[in-house]
DSSP file (Angstrom, degrees, kcal/mol; ACC not computed):
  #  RESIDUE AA STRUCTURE BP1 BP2  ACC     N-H-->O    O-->H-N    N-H-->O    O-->H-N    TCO  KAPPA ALPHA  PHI   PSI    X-CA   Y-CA   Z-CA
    1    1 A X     >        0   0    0      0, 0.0     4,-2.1     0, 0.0     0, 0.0   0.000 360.0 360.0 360.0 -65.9 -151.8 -120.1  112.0
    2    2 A X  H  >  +     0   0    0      2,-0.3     4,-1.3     1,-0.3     5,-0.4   0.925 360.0  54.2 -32.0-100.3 -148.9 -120.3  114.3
    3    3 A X  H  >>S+     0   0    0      1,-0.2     4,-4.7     2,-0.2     5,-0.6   0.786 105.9  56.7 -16.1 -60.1 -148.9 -117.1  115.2
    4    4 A X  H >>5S+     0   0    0      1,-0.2     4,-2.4     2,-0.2     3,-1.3   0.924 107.7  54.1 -41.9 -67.7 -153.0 -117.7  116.2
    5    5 A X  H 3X5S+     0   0    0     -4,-2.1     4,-2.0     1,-0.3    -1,-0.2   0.756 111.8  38.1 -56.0 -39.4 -151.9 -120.5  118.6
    6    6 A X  H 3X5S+     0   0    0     -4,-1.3     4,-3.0     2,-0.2    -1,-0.3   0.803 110.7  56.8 -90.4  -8.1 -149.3 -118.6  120.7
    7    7 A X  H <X5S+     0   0    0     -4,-4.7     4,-3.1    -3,-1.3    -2,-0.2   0.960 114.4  43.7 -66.7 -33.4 -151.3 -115.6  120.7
    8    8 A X  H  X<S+     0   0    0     -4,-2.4     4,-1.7    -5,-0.6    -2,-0.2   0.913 115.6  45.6 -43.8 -53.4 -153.8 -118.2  122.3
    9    9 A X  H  X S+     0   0    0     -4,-2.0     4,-2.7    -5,-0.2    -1,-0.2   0.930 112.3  52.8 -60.5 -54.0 -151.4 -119.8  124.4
   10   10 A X  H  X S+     0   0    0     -4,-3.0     4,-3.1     2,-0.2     5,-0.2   0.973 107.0  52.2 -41.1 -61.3 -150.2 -116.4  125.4
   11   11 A X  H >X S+     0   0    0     -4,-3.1     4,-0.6    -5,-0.3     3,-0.5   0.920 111.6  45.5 -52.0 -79.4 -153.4 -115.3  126.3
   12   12 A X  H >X S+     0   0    0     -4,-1.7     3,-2.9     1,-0.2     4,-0.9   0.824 113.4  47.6  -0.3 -95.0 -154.1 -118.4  128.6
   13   13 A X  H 3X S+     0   0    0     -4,-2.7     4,-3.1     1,-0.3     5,-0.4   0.710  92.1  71.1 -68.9 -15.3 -151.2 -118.4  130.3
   14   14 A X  H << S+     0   0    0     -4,-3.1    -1,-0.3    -3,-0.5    -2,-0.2   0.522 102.5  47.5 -68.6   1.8 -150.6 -115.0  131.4
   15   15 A X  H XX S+     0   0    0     -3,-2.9     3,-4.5    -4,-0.6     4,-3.4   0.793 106.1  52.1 -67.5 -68.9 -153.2 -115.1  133.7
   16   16 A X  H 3X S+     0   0    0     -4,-0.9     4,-1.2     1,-0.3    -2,-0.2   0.858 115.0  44.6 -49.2 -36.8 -152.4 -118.3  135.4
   17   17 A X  H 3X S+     0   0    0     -4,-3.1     4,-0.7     1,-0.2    -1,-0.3   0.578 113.5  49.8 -83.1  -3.5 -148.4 -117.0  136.1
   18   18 A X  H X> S+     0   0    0     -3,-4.5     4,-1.4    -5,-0.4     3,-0.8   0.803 110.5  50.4 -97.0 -58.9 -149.6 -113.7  137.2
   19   19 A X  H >X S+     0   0    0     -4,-3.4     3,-2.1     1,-0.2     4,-1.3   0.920 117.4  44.2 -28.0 -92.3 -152.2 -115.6  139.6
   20   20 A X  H 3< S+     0   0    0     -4,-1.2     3,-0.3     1,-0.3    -1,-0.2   0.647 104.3  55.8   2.4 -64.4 -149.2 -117.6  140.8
   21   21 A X  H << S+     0   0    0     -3,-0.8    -1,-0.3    -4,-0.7    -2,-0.2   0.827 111.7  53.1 -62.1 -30.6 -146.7 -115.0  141.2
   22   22 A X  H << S+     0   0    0     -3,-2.1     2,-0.3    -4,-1.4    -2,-0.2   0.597  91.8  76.1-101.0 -46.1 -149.3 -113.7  143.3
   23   23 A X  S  < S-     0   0    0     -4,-1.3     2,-0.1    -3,-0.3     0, 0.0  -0.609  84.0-112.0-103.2 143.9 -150.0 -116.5  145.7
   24   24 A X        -     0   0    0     -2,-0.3    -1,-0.1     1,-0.1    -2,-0.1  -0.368  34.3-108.5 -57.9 130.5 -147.3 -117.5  148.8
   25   25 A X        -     0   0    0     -2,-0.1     2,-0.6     1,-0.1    -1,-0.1  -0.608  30.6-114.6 -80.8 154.2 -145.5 -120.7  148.6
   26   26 A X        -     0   0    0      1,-0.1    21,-0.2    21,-0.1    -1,-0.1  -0.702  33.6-167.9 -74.9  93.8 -147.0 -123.1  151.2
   27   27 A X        -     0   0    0     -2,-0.6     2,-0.4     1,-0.2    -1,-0.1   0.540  40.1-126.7 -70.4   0.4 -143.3 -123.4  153.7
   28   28 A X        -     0   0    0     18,-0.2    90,-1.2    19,-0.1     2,-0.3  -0.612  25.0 -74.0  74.7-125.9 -145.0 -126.4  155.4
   29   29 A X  E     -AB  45 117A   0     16,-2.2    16,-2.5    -2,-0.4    88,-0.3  -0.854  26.2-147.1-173.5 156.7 -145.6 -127.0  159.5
   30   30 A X  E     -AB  44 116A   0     86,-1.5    86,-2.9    14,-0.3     2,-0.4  -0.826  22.2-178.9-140.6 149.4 -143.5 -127.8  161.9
   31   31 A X  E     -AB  43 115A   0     12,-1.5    12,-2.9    84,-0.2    84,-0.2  -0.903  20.9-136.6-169.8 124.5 -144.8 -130.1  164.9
   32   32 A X  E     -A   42   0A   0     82,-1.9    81,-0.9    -2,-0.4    82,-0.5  -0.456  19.6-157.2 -88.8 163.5 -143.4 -131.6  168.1
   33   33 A X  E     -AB  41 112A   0      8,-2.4     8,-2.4    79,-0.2     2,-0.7  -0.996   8.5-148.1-141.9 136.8 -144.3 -135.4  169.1
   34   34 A X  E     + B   0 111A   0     77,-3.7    77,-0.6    -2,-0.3     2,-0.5  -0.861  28.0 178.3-102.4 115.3 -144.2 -137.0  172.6
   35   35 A X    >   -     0   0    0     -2,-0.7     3,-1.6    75,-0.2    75,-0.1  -0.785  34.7-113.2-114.8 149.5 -143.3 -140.5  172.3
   36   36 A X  T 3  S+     0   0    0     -2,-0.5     3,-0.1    73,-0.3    72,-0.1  -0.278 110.4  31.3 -33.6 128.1 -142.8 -143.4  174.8
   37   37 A X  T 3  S+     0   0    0      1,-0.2    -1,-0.2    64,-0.0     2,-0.2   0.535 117.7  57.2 108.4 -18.3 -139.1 -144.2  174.5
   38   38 A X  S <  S-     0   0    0     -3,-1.6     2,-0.3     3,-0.0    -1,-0.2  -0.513  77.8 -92.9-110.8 157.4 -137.9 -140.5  173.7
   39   39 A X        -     0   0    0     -2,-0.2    17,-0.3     1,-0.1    -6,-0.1  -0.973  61.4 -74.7-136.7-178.7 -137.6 -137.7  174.1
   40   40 A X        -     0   0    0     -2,-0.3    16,-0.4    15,-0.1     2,-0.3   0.522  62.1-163.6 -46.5 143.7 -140.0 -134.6  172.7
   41   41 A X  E     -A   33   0A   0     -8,-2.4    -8,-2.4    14,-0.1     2,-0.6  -0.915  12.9-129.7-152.7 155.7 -138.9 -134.8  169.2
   42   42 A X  E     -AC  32  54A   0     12,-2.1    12,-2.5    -2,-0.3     2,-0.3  -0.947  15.6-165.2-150.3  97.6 -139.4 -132.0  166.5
   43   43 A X  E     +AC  31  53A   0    -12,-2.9   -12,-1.5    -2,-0.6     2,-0.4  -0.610   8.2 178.8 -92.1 145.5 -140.9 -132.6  162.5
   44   44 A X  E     -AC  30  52A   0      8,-0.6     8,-1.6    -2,-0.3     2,-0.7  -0.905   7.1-170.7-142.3 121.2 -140.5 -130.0  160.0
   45   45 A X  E     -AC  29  51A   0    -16,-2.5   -16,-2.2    -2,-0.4     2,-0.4  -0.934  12.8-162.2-116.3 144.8 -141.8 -130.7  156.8
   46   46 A X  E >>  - C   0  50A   0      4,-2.5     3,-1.5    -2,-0.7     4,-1.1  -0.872  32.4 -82.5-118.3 148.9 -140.8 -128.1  154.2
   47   47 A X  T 34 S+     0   0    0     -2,-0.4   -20,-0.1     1,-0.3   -19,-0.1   0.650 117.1  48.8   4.5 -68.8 -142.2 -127.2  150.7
   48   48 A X  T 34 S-     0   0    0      1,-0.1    -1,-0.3   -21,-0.1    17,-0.1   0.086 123.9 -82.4 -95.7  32.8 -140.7 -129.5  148.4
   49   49 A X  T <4 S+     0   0    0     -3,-1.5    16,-1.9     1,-0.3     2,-0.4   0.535  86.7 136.8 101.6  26.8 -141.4 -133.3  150.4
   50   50 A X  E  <  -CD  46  64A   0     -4,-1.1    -4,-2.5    14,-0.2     2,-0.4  -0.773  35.3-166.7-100.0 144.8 -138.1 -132.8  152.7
   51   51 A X  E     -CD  45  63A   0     12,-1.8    12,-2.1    -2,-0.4     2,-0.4  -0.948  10.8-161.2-117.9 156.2 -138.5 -133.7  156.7
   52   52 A X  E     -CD  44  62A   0     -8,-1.6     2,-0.7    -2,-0.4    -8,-0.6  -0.987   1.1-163.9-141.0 111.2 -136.5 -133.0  159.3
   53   53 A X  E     +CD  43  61A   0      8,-3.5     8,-0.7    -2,-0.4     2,-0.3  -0.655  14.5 176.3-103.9  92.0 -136.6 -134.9  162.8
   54   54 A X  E     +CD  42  60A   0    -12,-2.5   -12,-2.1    -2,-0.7     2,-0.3  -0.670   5.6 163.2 -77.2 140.2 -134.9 -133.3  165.7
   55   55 A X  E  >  - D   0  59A   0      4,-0.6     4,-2.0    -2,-0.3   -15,-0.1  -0.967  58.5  -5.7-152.9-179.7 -134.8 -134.5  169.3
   56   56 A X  T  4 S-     0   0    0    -16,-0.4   -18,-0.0   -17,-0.3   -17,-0.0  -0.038 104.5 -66.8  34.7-145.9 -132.6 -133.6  172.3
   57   57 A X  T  4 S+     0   0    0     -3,-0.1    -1,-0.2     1,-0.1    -3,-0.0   0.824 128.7  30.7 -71.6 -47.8 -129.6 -131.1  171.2
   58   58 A X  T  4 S+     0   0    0     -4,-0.0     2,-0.6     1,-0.0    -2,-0.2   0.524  88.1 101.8-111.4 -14.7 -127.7 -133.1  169.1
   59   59 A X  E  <  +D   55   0A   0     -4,-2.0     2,-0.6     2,-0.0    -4,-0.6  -0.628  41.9 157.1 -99.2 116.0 -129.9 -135.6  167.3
   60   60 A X  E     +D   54   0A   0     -2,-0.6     2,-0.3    -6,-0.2    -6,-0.2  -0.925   6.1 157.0-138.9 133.0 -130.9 -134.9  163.6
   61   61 A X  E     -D   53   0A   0     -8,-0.7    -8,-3.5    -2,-0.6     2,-0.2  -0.995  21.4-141.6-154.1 170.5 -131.9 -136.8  160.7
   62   62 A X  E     -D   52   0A   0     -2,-0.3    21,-0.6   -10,-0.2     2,-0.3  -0.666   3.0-152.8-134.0 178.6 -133.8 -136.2  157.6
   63   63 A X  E     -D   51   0A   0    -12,-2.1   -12,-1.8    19,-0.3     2,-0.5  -0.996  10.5-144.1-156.4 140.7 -136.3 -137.7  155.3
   64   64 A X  E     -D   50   0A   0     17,-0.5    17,-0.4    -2,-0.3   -14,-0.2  -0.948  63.7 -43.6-124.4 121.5 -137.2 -137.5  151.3
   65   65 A X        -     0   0    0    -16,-1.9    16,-0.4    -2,-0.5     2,-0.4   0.379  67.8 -79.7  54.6 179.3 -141.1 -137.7  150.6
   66   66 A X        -     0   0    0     14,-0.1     2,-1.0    -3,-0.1    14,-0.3  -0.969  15.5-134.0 -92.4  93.4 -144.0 -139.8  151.8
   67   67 A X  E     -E   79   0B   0     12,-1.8    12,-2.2    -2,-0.4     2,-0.6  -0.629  16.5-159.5 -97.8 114.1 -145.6 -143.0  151.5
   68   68 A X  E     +E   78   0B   0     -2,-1.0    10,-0.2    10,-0.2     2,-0.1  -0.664  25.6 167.9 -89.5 113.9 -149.1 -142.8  151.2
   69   69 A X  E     -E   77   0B   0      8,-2.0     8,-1.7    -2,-0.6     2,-0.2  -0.360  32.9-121.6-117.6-175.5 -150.3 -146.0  152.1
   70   70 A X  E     -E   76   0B   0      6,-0.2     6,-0.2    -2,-0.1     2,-0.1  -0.915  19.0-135.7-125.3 143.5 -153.7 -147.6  152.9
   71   71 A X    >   -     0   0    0      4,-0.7     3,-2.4    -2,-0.2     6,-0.0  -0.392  40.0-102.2 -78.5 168.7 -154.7 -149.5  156.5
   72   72 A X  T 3  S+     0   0    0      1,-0.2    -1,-0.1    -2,-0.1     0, 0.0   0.851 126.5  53.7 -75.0 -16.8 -156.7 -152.8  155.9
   73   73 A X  T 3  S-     0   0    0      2,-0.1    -1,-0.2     1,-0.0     3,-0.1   0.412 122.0-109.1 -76.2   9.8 -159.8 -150.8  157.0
   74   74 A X  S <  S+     0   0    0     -3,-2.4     2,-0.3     1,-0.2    -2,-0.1   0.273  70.4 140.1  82.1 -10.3 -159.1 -148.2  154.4
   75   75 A X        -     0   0    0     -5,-0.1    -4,-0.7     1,-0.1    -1,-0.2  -0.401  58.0-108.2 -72.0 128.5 -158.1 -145.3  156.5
   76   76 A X  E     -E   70   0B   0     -2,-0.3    16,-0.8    -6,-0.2    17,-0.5  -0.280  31.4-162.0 -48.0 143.9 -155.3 -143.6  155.0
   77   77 A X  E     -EF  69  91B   0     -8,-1.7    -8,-2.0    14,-0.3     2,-0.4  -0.984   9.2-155.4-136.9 132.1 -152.2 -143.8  156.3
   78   78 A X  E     -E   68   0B   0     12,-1.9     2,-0.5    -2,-0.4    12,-0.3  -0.943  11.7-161.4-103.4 102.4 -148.7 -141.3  155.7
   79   79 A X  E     -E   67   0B   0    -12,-2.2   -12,-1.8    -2,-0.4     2,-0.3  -0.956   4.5-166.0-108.0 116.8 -145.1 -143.1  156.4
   80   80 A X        -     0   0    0     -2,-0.5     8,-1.1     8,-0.5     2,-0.5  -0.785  13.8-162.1-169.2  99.8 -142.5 -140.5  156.9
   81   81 A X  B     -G   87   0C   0    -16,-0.4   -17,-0.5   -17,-0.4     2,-0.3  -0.982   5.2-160.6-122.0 128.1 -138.9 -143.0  156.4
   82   82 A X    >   -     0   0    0      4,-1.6     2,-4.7    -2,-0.5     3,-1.8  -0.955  25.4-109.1-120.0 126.4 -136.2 -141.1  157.9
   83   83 A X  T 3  S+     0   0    0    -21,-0.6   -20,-0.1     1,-0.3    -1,-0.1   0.248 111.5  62.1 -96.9  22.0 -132.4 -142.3  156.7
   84   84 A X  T 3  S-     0   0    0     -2,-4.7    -1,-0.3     2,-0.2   -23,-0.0   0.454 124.2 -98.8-125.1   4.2 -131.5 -143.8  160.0
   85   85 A X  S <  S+     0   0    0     -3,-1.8    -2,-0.2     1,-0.4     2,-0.1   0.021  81.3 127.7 136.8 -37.7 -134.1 -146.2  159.8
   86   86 A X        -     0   0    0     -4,-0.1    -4,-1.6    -5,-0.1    -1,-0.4  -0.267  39.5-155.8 -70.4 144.0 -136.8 -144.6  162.0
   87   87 A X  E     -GH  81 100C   0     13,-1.7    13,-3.2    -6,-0.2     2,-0.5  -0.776   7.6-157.5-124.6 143.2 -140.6 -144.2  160.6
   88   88 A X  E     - H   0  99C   0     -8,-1.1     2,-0.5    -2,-0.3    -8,-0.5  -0.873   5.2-164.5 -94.0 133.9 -143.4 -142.0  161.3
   89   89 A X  E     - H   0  98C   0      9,-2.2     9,-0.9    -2,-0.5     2,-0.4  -0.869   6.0-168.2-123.8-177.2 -146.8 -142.7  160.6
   90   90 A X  E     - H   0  97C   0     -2,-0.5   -12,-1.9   -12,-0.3     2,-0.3  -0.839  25.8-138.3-153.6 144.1 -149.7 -140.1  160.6
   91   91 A X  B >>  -F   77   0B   0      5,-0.7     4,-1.7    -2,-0.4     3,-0.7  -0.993  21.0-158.8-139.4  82.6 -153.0 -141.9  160.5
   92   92 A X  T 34 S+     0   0    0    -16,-0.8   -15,-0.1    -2,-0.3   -17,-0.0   0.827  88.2  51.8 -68.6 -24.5 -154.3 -139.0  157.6
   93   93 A X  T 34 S+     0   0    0    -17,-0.5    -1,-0.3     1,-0.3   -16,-0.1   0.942 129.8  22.2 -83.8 -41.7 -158.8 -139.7  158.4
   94   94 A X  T <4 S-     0   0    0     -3,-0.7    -1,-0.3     2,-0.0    -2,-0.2   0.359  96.4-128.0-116.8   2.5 -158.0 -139.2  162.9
   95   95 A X     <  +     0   0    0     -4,-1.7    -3,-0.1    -5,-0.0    -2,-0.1   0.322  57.6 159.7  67.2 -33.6 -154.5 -136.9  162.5
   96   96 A X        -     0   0    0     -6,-0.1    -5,-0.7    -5,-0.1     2,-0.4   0.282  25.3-162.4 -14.3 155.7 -153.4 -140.3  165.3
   97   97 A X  E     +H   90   0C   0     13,-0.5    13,-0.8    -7,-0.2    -7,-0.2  -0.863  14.3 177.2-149.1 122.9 -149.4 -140.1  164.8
   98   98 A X  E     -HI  89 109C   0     -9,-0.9    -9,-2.2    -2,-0.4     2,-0.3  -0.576  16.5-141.7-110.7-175.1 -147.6 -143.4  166.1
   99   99 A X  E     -HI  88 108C   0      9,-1.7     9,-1.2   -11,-0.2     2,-0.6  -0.923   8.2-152.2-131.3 118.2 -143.5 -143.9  165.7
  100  100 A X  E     -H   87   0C   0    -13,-3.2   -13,-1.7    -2,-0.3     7,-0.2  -0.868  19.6-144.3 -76.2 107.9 -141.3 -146.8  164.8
  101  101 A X    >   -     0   0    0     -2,-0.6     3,-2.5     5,-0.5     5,-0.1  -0.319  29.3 -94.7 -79.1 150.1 -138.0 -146.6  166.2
  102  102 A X  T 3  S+     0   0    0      1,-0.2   -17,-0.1     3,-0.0    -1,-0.1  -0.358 110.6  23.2 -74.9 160.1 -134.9 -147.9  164.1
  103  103 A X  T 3  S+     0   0    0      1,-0.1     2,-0.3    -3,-0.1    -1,-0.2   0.335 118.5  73.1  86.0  -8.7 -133.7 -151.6  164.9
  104  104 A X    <   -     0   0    0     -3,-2.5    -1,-0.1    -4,-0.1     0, 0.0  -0.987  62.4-156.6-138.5 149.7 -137.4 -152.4  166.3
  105  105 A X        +     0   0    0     -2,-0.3     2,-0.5    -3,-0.1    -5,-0.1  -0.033  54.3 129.7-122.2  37.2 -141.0 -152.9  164.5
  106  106 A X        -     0   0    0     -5,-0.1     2,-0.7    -7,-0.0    -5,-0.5  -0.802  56.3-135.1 -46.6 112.2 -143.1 -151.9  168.0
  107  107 A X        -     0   0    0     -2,-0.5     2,-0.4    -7,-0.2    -7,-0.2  -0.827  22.7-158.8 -71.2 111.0 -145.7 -149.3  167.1
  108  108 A X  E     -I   99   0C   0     -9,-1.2    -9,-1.7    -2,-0.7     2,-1.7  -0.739  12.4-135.4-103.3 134.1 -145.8 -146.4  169.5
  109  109 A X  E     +I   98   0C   0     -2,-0.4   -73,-0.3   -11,-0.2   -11,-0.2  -0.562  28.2 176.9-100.1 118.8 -148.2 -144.3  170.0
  110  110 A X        -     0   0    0     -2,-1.7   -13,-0.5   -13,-0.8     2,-0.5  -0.274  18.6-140.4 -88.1-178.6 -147.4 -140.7  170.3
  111  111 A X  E     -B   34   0A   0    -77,-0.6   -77,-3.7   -15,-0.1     2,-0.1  -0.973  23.4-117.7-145.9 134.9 -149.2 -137.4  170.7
  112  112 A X  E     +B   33   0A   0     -2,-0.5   -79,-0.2   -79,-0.3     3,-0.1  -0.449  27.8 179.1 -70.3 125.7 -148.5 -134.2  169.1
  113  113 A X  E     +     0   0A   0    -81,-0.9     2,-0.3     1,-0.3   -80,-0.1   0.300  67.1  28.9-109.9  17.6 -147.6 -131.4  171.8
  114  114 A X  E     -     0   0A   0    -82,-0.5   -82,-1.9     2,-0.0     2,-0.6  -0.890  58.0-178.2-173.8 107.8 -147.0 -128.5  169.4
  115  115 A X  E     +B   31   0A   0     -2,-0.3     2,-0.3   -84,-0.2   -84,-0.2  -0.959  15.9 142.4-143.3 129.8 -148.2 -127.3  165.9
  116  116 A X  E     -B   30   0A   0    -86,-2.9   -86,-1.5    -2,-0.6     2,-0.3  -0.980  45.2-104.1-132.8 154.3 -147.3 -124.1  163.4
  117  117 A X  E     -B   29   0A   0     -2,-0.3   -88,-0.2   -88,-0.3     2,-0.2  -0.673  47.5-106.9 -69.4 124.9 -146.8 -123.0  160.2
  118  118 A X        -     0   0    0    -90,-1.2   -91,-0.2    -2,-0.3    -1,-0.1  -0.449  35.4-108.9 -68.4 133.1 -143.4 -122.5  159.3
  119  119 A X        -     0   0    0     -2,-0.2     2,-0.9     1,-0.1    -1,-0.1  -0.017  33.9-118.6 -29.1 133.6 -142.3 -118.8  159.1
  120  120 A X        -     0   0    0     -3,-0.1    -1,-0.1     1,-0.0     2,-0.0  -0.847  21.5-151.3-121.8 127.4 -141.6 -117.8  155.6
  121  121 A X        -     0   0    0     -2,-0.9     2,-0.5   -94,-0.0    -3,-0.0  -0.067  14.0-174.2 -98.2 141.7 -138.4 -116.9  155.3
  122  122 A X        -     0   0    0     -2,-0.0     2,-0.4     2,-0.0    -1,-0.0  -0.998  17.8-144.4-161.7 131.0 -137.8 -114.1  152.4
  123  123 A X        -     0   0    0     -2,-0.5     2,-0.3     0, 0.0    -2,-0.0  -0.972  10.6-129.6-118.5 117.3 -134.1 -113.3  151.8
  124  124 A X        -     0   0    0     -2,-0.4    -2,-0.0     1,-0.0     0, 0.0  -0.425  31.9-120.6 -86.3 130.4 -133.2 -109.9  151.0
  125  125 A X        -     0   0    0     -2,-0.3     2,-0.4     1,-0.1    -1,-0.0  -0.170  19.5-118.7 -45.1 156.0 -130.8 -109.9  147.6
  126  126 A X        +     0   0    0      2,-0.0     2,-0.2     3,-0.0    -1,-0.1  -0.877  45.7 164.6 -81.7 136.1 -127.4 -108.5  147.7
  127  127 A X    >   -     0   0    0     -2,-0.4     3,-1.3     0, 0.0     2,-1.2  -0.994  49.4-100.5-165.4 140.5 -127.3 -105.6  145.3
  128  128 A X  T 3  S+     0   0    0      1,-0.2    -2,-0.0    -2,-0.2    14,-0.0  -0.394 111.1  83.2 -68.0  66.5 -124.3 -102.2  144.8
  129  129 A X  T 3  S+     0   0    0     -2,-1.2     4,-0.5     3,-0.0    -1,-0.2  -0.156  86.6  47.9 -82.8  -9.7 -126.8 -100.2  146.5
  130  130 A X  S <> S+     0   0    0     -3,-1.3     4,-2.5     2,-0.1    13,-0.3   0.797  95.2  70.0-108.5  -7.9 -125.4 -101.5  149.7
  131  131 A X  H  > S+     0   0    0      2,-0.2     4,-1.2     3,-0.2     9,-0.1   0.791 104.4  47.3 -46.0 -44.9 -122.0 -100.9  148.8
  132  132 A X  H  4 S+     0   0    0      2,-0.2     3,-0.3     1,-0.2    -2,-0.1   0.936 112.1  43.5 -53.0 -59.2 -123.0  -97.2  149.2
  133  133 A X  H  4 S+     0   0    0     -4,-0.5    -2,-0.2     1,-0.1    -1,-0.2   0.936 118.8  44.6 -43.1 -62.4 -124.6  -97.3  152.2
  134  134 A X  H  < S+     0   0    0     -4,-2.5     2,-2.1     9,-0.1    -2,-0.2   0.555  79.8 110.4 -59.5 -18.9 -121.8  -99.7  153.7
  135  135 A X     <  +     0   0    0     -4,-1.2     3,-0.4    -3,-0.3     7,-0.1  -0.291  38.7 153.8 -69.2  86.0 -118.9  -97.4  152.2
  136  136 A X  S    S+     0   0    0     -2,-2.1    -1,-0.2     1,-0.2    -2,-0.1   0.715  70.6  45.8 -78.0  -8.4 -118.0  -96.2  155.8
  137  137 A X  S    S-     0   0    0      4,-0.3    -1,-0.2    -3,-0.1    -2,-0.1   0.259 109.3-124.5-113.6  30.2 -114.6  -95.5  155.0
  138  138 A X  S    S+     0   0    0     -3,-0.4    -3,-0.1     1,-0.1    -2,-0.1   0.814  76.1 121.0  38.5  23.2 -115.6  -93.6  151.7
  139  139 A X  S    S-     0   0    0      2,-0.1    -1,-0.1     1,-0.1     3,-0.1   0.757  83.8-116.4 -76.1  -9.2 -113.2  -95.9  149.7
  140  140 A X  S    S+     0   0    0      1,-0.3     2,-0.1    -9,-0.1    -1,-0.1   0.380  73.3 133.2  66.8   8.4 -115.5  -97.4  147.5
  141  141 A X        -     0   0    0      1,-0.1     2,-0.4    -9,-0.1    -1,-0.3  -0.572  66.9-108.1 -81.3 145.5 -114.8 -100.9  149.2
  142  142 A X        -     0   0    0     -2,-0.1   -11,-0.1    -7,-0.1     2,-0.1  -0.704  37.6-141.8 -91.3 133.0 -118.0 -103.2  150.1
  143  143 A X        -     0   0    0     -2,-0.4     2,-0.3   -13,-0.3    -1,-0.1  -0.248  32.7 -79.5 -89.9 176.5 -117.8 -102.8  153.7
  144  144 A X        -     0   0    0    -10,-0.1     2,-0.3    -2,-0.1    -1,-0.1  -0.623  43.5-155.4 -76.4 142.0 -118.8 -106.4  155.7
  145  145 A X        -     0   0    0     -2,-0.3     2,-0.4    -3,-0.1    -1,-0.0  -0.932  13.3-175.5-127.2 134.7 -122.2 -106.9  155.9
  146  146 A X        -     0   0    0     -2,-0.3     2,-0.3     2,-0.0    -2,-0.0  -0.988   9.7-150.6-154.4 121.8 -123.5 -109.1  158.8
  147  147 A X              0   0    0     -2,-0.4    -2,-0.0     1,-0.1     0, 0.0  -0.754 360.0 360.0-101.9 151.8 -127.2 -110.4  159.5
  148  148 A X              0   0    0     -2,-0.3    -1,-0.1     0, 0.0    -2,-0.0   0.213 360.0 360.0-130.1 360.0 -128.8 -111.1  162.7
């Protein structure tokens, strides 16, 4: 009997994980925003619910998940809280995208200048077949290996 059930089980799942292996993880979008008050300022949402807000050179802060909330008319709403206090929202039904800056509860309305899909980034292993390659001085030493 046991045996019947994982051969069952097997059979099932060795589709879906071959399907799977198959298919490209989603790396998320990246998207610039112009807002009053700013200046042009730079979302990245990646895979697993992390955001990342850049603006000027130096300003970076980051954000864990979503809250998917509802407006009193029903429209969906997405609130993007990012640890120094400031919030995004994305209006999900019109795409609208307003901002809250931290220390104030004005709602600004921004406009998106700038949208892609983030590159997906595919990291080649390190493995002694580049030791071979690298041995330039035929020592057997792994020579420095440096990506650009």
């Amino acid at each position: 009997m046991m045996n019947k059930i994982l051969v069952t089980t097997l059979a099932i799942m060795t589709p879906l994980t071959a399907a799977l292996a198959l298919t490209p993880p989603n790396d998320g979008d990246e998207f610039q925003i112009s807002c009053p008050g700013r200046d042009t300022m730079t979302i990245d949402r990646a895979e697993y619910g992390i955001s990342t807000l850049m603006w000027d050179n130096d300003n970076f802060q980051i954000a864990a998940g979503q809250e998917r909330t509802r407006l009193n008319d029903g429209q969906p709403v997405w609130i993007t809280l990012f640890r120094n206090g400031d919030q995004l929202m994305v209006d999900k039904a019109t795409q609208n995208t307003f901002f809250v800056y931290a220390g104030t509860t004005a709602l600004v309305p921004c406009e998106r200048t700038y949208t892609r899909p983030d590159p997906l980034l595919t990291l080649t292993p390190w493995s002694d077949t580049h030791t071979a390659q690298n041995d330039e001085a035929g020592d057997g030493r792994r020579a420095e290996h440096r990506y650009s």
